[in-house]
N, C-alpha and C positions, 0 to 999 in steps of 0.2 A: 650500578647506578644508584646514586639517592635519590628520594623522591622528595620535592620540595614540600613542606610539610604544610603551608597554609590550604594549597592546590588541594593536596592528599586529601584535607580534612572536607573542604567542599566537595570532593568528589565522593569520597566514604557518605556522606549525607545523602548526595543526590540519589548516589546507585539502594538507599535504604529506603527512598520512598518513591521507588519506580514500582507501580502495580504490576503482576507480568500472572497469564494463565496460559504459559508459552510451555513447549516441549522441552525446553533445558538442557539442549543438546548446546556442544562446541557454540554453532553458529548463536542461538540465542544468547550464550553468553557472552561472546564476542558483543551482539547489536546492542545488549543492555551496557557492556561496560560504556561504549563507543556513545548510547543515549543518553549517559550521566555527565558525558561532557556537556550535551545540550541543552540536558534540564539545570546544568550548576550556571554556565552561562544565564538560562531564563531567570533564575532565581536570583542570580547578580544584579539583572538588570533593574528587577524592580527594588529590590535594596535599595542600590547607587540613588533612585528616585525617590527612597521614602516612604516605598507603598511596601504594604505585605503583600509575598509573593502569593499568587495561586496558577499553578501548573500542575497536573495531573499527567502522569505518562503511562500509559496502557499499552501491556507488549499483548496480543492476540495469539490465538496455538502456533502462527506461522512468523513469528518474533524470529526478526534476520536480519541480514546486513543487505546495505545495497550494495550494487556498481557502481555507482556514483560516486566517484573522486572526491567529486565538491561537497556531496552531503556527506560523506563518513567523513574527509578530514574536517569539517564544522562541526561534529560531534551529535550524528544524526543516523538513530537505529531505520530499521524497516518494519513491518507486518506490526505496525504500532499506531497507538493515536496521541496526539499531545493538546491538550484542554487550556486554555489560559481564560482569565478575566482582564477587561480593559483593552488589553494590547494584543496584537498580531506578529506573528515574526516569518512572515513568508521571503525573507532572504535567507533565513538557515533554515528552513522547511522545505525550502522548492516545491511548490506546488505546480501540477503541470495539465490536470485531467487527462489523465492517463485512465483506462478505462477497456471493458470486455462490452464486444457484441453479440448475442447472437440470436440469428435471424434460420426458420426454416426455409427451405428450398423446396419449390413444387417439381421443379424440373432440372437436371443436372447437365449441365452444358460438356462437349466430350474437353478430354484431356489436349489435345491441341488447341479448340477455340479459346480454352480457359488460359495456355498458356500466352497466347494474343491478347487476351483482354488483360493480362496481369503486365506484359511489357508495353500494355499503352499505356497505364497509369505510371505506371514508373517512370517513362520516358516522358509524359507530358505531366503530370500530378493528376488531383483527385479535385475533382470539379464540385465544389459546398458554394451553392449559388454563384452569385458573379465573381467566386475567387478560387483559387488555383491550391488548394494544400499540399502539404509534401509528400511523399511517399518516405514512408518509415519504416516498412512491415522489414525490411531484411535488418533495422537497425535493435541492437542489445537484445531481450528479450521476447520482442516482439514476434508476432505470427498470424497466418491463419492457417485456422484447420477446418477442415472438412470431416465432419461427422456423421455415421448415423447411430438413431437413437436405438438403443440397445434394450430398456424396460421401462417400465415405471415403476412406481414402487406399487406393491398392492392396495397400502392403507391411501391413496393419493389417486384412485382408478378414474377420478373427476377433473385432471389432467386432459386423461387421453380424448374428451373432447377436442381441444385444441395442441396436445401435442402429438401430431400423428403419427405413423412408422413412415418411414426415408431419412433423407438428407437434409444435414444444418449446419450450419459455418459460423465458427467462432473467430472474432479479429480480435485480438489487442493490437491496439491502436494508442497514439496520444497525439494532440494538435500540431506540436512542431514549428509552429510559426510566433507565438507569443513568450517563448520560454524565457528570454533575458527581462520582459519586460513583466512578468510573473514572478521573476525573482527580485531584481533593482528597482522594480515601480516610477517613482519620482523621489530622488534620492534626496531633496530637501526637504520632502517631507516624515524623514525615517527618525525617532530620537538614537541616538547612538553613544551605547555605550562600552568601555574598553573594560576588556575581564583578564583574569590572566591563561586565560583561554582562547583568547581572539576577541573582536569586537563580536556586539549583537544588536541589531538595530531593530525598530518594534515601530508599529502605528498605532493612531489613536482615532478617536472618535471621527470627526468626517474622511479622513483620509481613511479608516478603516473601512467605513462606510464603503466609498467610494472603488477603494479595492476589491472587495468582495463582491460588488455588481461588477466591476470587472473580469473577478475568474469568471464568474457564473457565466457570462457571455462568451469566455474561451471556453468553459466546460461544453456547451452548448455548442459550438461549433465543433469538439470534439467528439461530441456525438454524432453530429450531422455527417462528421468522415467517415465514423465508421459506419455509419449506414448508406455514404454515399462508395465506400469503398466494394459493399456488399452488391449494390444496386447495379455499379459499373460491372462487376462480376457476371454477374445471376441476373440481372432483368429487374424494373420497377417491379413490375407483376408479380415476380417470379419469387420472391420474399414476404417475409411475414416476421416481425421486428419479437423474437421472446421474450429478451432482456437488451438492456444497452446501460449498465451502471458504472459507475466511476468507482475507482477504489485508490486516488490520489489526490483530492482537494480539502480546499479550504468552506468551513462553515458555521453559519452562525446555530447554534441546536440548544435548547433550554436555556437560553439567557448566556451560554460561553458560546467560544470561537473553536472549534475543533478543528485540528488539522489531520487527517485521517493519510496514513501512509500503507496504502496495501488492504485495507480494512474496510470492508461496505458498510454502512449503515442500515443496517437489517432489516429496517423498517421501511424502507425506500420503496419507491413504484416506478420502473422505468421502461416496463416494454407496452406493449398493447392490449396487455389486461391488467385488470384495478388490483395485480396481488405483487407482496414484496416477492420477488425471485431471482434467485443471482447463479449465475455459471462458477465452479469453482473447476482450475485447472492446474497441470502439476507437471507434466512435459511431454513429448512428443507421441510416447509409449506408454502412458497409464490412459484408463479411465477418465473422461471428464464427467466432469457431476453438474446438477441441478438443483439449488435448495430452496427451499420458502423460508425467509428471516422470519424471525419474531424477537420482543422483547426481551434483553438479557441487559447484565448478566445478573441473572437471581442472586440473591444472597446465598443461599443456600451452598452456594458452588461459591465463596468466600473462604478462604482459611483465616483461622482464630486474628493471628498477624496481619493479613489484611484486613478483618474486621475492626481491629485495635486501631489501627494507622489510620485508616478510612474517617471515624469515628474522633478521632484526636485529632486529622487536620482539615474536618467540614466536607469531607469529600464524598463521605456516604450519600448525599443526593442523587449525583452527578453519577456516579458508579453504578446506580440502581437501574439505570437509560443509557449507560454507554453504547449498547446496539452493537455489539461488533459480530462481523463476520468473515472471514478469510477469502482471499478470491484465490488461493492458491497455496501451495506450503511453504515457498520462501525456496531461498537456497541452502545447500547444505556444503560444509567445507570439507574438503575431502582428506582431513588430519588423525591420527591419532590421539594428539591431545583431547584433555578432558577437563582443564582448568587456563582460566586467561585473566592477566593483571594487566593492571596500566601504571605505565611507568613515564614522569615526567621529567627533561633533563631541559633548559634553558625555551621553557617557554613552549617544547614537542614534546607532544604526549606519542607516545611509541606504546603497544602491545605486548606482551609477552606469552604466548601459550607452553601452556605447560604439563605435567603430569602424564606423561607419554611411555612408551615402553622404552627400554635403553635410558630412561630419567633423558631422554632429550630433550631443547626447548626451543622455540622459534621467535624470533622477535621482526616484529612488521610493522611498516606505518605506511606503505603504499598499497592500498586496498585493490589495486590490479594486478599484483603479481600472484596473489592468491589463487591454488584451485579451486573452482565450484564444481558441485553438480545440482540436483535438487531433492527437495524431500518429496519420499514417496505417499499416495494416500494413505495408507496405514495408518504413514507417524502424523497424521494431522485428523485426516474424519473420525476415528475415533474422538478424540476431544470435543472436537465441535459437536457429535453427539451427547459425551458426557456430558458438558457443557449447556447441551439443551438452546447453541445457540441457534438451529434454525432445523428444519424436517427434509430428511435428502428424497425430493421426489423424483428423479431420474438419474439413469447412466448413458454418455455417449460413449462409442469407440470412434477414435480418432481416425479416418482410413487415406486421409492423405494430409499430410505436415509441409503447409509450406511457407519456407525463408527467401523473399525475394526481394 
């Protein structure tokens, strides 16, 4: 196949100033090629208008691809962040407050009663004030799990006031009611423009405005599930809220628009005590963890070339407060390959993985027919501590996984 050469060259640009402090395995390279459609797209658009572009894209250690159909064919990595000035692009970002809870348990209800409370919600929804939410826990990803708490760390022994030995239940969760209208908003008010990548539509000033008090109210309600999801379980009483953070919305942070896909902002406060703490989780049968964010990413954890790039297109502010932190390690493709191109042939960009034993190669452009599995802690908290992006103060064991 030849690759149409004007594309080529917007994509060779894009994929050279994508930031990435990711593992660099298959899958990362995969979401990077796949997120250079998206950032040549954002960079089209403000061209086409005249303005100089400013988009920052940050792949996190857990830098992946999603399930999502709609986001990978619109050219939209995962366990990343994407930074703009001016304009918003939440139709090819899908933002959705997607989000971990977790809440301890004083008292554990037996394995029948709990199997009742789990098909009343499923069968009637998840009651968030005077409305009815959907149940979602057995849809993609999603879960709860049932844990108890395994240690603290020693340097962190001012924890175990309030995190005490028993039982605690993690939900991913996401709202499920607002999703098309988080994506297509009010479609006369989108500017739109045609790339040769697909169109990309962007908002501005009031209407930007206007959208972001909008998620923040869906975020907000998605919180309210998962803690109503917790409550209809275990009892009002019977919980005590750790964490509840989002690691897929839209926000306004040091003067940009950040779209965070997979990635907490480390700085954040979201349970019932005044400190940043996020759950990071990996699947059914590792470890889940507990971290305290703080400020990243130092420079110091820059390479020469990211310092150069940084430094050459005004980014270095912004880079210095990025905040990221992983809520998980992404998924992992279950291939041999160890190299992936994109190749474009009448306007579809198709894949190609390559460098495999037997010099086999695979070429894909329906991102469901792929195998997953997921990365284990290993290949992620390692970095995150090199990284210095946040302090692991506890471990759970996971002791019952459920998909319902």
């Amino acid at each position: 196949m030849k690759r149409d050469s004007f594309s080529t060259k917007l994509l060779d640009e894009a994929r050279n100033e994508i930031y990435s402090w990711a593992t660099n395995d298959l899958t990362c390279q995969l979401a990077k090629e796949v997120m250079s459609i998206g950032l040549a797209k954002m960079k089209l658009f403000y061209q086409e208008l005249g303005l100089d572009p400013y988009v920052i894209v940050i792949f996190g250690p857990d830098g992946s691809i999603t399930r999502n159909k709609a986001r990978f064919n619109e050219g939209v990595g995962y366990g990343c962040t994407v930074t703009t000035k001016d304009y918003i692009f939440p139709s090819l970002l899908h933002p959705n407050g997607c989000g971990f809870g977790l809440y301890q348990i004083e008292d554990m209800p037996s394995l029948p009663e709990l199997l009742r409370r789990l098909n009343k919600l499923k069968k009637e929804g998840v009651p968030i004030g005077s409305q009815q939410g959907k149940w979602d826990v057995w849809k993609s990803n999603h879960f709860i799990d049932i844990l108890r708490l395994d240690g603290i760390s020693p340097k962190y022994s001012q924890y175990e006031e309030w995190l005490s030995q028993g039982n605690y239940v993690l939900i991913h969760s996401s709202q499920q009611v607002q999703t098309e209208r988080l994506r297509q908003w009010n479609k006369d008010e989108f500017t739109r423009v045609e790339t040769p990548f697909g169109a990309i539509e962007g908002l501005i000033d009031e209407s930007l405005k206007e959208y972001l008090r909008f998620f923040r109210k869906v975020e907000d309600y998605s919180k309210k599930k998962r803690t109503s999801i917790a409550t209809e379980l275990f009892g009002e009483h019977n919980i005590n809220c750790i964490a509840n953070p989002t690691h897929q919305g839209y926000y306004q942070e040091n003067n940009y628009y950040v779209m965070r896909l997979g990635l907490y902002n480390s700085v954040d406060q979201t349970g019932e005590k005044n400190i940043p703490i996020f759950p990071l989780a990996f699947n059914g049968y590792s470890f889940i963890y507990l971290y305290e964010g703080q400020p990243n990413i130092n420079i110091r954890h820059w390479t020469n070339n990211q310092y150069k790039r940084a430094m050459d297109m005004g980014h270095d502010d912004f880079l210095k407060q990025a905040n990221l932190l992983p809520h998980g390690g992404g998924y992992s493709l279950m291939y041999p390959f160890s190299t992936v191109r994109s190749v474009m042939l009448d306007g579809v960009i198709y894949f190609e993985l390559l460098d495999a034993p037997m010099e086999s190669q695979m070429l894909i452009q329906n991102i469901e027919a792929l195998e997953y599995g997921y990365r284990d802690p290993t290949e992620i908290l390692p970095l995150v501590d090199r990284l210095e992006l946040g302090k692991r103060v506890a471990r759970f064991v996971p002791t019952q996984v459920i998909k319902f």
